[in-house]
Gaussian input, Z-matrix of N, CA and C with variables (Angstrom, degrees):
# hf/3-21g

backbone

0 1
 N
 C     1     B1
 C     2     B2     1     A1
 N     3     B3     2     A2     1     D1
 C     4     B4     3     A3     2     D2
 C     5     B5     4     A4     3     D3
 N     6     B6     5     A5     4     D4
 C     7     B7     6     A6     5     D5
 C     8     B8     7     A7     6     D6
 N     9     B9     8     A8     7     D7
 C    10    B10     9     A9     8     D8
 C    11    B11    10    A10     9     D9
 N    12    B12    11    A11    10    D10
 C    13    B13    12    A12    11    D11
 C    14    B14    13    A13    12    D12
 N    15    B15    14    A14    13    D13
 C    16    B16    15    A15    14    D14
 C    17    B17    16    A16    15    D15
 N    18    B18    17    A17    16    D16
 C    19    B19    18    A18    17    D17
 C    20    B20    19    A19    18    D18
 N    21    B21    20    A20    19    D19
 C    22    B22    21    A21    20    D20
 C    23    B23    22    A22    21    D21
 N    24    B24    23    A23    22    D22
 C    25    B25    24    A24    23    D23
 C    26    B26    25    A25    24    D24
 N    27    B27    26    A26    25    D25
 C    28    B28    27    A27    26    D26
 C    29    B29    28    A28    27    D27
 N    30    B30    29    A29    28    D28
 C    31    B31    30    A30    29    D29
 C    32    B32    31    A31    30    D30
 N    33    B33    32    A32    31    D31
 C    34    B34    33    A33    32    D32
 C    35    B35    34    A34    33    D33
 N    36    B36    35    A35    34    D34
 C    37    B37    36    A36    35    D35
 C    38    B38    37    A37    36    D36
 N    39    B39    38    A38    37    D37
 C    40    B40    39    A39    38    D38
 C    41    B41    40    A40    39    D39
 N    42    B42    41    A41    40    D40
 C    43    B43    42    A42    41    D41
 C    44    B44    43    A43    42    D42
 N    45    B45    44    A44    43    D43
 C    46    B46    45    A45    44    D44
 C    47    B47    46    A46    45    D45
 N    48    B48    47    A47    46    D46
 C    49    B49    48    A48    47    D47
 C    50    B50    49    A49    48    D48
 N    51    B51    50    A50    49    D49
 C    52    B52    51    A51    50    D50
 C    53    B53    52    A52    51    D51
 N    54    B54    53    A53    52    D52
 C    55    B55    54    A54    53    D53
 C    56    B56    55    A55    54    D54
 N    57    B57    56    A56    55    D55
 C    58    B58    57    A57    56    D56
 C    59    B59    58    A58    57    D57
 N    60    B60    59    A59    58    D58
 C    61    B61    60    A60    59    D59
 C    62    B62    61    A61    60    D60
 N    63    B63    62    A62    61    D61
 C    64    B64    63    A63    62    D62
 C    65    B65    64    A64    63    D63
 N    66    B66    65    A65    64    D64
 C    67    B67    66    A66    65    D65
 C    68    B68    67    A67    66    D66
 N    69    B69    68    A68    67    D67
 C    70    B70    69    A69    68    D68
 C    71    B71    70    A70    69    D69
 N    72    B72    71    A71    70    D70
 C    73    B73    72    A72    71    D71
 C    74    B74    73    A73    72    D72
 N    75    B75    74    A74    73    D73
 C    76    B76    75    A75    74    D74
 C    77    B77    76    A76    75    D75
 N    78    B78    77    A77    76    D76
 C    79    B79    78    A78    77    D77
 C    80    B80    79    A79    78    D78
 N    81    B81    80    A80    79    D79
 C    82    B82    81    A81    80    D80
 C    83    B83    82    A82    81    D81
 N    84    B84    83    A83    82    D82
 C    85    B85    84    A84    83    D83
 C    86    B86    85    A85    84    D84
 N    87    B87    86    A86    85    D85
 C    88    B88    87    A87    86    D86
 C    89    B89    88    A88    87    D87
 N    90    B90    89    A89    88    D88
 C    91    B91    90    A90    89    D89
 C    92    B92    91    A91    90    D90
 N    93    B93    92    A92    91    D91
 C    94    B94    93    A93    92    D92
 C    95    B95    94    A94    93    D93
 N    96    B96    95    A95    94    D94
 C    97    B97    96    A96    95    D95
 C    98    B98    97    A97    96    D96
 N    99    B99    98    A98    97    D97
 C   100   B100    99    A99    98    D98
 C   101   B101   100   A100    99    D99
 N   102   B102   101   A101   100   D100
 C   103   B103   102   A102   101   D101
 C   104   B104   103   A103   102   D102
 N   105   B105   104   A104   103   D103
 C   106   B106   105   A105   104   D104
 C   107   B107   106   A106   105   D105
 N   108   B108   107   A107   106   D106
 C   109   B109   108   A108   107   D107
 C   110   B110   109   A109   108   D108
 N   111   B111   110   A110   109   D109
 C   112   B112   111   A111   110   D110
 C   113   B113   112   A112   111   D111
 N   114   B114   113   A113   112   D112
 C   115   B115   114   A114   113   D113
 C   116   B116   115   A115   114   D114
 N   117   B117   116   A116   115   D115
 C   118   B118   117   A117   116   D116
 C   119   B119   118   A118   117   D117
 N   120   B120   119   A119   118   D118
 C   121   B121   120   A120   119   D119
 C   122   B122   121   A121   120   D120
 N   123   B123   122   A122   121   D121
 C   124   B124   123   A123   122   D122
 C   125   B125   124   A124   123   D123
 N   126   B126   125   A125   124   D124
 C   127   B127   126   A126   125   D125
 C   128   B128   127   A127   126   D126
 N   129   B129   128   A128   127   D127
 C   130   B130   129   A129   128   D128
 C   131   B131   130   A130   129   D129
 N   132   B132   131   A131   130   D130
 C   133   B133   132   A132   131   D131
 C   134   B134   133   A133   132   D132
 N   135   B135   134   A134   133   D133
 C   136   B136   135   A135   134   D134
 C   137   B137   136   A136   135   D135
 N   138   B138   137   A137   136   D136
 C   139   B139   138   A138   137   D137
 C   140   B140   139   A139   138   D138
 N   141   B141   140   A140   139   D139
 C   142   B142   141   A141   140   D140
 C   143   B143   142   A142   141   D141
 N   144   B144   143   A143   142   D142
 C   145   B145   144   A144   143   D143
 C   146   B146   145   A145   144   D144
 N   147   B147   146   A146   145   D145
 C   148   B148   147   A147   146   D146
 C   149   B149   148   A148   147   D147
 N   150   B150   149   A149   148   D148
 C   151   B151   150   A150   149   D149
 C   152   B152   151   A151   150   D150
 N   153   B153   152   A152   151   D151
 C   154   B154   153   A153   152   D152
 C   155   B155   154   A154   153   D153
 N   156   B156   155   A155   154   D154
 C   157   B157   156   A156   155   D155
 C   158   B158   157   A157   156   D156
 N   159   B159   158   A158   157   D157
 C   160   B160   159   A159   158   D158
 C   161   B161   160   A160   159   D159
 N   162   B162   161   A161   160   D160
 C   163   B163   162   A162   161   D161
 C   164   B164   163   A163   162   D162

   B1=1.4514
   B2=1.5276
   B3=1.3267
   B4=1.2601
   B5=1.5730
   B6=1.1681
   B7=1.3466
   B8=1.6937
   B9=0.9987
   B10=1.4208
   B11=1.0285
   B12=1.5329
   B13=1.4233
   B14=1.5685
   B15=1.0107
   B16=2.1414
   B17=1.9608
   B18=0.9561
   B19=1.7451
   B20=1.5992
   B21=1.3531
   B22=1.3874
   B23=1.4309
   B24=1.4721
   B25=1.3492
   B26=1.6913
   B27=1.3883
   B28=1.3745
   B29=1.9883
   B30=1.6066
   B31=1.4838
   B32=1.8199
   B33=1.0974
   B34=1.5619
   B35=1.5800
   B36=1.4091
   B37=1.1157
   B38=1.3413
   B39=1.6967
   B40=1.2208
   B41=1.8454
   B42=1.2109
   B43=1.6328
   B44=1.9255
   B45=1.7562
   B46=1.0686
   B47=1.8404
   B48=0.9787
   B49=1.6881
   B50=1.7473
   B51=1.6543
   B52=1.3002
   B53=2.0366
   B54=1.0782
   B55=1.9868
   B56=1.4475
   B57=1.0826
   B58=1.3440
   B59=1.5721
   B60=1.2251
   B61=1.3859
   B62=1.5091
   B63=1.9024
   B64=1.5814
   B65=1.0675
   B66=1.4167
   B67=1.5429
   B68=0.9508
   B69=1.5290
   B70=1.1090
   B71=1.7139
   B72=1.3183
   B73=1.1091
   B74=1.6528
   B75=2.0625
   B76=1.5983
   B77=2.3377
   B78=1.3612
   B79=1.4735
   B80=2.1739
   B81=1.4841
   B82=1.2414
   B83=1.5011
   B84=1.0079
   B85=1.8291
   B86=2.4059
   B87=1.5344
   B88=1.1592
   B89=2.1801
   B90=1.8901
   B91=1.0455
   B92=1.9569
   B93=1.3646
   B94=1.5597
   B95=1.8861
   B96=1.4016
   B97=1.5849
   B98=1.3142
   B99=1.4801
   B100=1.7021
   B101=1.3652
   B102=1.2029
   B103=1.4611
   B104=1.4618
   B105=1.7120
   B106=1.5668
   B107=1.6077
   B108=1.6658
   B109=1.2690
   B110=1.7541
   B111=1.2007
   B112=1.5610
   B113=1.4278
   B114=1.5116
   B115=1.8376
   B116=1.8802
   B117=0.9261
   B118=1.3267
   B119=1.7916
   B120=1.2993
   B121=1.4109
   B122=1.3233
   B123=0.9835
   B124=1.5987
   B125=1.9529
   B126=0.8225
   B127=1.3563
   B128=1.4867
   B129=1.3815
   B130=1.3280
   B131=1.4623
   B132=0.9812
   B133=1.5037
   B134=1.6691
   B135=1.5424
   B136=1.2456
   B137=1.8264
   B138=1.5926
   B139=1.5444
   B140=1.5673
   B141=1.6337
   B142=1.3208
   B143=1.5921
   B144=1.1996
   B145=1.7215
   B146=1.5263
   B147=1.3333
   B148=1.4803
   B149=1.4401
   B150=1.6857
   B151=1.4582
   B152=1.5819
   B153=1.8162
   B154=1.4109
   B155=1.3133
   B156=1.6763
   B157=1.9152
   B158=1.6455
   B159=1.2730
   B160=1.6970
   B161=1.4462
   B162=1.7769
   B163=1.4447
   B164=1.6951
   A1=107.89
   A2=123.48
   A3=125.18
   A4=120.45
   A5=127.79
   A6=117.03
   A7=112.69
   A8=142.62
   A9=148.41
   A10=129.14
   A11=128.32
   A12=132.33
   A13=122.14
   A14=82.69
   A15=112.92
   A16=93.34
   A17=125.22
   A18=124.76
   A19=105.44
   A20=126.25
   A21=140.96
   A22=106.15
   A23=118.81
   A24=132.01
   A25=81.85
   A26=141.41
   A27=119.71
   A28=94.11
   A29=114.81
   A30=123.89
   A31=98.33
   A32=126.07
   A33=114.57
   A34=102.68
   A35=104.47
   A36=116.70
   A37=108.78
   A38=105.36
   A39=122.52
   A40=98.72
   A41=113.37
   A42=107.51
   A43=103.16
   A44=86.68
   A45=125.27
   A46=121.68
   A47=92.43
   A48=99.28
   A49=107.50
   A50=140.71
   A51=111.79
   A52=106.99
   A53=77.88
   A54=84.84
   A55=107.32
   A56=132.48
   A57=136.14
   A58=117.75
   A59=106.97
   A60=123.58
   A61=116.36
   A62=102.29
   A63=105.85
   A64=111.05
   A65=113.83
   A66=138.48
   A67=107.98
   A68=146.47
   A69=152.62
   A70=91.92
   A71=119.17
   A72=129.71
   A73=98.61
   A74=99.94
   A75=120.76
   A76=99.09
   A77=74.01
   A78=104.21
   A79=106.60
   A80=91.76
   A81=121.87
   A82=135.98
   A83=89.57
   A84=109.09
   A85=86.90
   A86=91.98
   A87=114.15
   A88=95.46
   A89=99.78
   A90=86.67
   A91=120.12
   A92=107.26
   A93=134.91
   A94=85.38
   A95=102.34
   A96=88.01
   A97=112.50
   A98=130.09
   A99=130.09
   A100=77.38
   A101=137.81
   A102=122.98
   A103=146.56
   A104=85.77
   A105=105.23
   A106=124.56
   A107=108.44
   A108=97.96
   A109=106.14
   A110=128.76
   A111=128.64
   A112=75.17
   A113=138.15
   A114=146.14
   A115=86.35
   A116=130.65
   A117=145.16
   A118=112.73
   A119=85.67
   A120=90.01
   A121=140.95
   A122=126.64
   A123=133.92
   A124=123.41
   A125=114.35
   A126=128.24
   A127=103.43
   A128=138.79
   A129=133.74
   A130=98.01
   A131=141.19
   A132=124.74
   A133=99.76
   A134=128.97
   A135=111.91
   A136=94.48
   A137=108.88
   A138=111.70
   A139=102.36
   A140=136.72
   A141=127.44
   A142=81.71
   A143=148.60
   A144=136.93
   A145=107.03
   A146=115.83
   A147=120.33
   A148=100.85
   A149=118.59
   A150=108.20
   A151=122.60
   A152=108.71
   A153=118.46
   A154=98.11
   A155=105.06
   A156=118.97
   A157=102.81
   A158=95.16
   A159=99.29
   A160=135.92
   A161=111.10
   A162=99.59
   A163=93.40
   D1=133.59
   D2=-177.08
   D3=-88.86
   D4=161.25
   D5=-152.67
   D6=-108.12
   D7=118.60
   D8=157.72
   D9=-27.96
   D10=78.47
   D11=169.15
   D12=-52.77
   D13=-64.10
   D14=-153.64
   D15=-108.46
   D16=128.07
   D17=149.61
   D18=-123.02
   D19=119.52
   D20=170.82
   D21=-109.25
   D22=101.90
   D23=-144.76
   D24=-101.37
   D25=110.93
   D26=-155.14
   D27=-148.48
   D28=30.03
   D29=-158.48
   D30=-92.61
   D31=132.51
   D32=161.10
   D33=-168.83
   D34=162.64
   D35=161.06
   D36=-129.05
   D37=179.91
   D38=-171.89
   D39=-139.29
   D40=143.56
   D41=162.47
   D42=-132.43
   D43=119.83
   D44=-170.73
   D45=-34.61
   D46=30.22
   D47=-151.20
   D48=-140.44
   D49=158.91
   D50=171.91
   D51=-86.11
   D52=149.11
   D53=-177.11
   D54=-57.52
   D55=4.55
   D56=154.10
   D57=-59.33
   D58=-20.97
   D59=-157.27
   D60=-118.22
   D61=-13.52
   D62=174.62
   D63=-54.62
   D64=163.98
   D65=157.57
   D66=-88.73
   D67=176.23
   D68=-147.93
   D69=-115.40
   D70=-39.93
   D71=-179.66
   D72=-43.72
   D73=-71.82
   D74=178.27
   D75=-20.78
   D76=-91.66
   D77=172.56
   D78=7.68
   D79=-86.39
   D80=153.48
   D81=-16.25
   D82=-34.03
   D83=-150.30
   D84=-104.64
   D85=-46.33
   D86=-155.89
   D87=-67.43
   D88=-49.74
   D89=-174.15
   D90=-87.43
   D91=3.82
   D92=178.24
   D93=-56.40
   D94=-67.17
   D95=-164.78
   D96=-86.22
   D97=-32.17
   D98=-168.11
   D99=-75.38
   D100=-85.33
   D101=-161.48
   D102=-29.57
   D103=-98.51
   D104=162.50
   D105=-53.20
   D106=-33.19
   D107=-172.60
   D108=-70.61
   D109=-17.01
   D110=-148.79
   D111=-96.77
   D112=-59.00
   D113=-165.77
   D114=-47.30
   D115=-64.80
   D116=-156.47
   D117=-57.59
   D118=-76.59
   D119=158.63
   D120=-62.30
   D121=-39.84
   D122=138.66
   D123=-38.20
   D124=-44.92
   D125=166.34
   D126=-60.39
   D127=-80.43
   D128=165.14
   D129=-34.53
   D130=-99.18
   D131=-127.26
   D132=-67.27
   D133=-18.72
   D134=-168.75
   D135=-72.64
   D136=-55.89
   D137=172.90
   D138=-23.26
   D139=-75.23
   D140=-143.61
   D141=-92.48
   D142=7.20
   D143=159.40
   D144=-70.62
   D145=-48.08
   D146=-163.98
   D147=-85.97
   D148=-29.08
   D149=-172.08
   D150=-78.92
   D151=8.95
   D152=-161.29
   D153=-106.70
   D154=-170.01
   D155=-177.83
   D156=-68.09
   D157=146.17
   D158=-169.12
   D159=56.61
   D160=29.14
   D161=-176.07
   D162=-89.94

């Protein structure tokens, strides 16, 4: 397994509309990836950063 230098967490969306105007669905959808996806992914790679040679 190769080892994790660099993570450039670089995922988002946008819904085309002003957020005054989301749906809850929108809303949802919006913080699924700006959020959780960056917590998520970040979490894995620090796990397999610290679990390698020289953490």
């Amino acid at each position: 397994m190769s080892r994790i230098d660099t993570l450039v967490n670089d995922a988002g969306i946008c819904i085309g509309k002003p957020f005054t105007q989301y749906t809850a669905e929108n809303y949802a959808a919006v913080m699924n990836v700006n959020m959780a996806g960056f917590y998520h992914v970040t979490q894995l790679a620090w796990l397999r950063r610290m679990s390698g040679p020289g953490a």
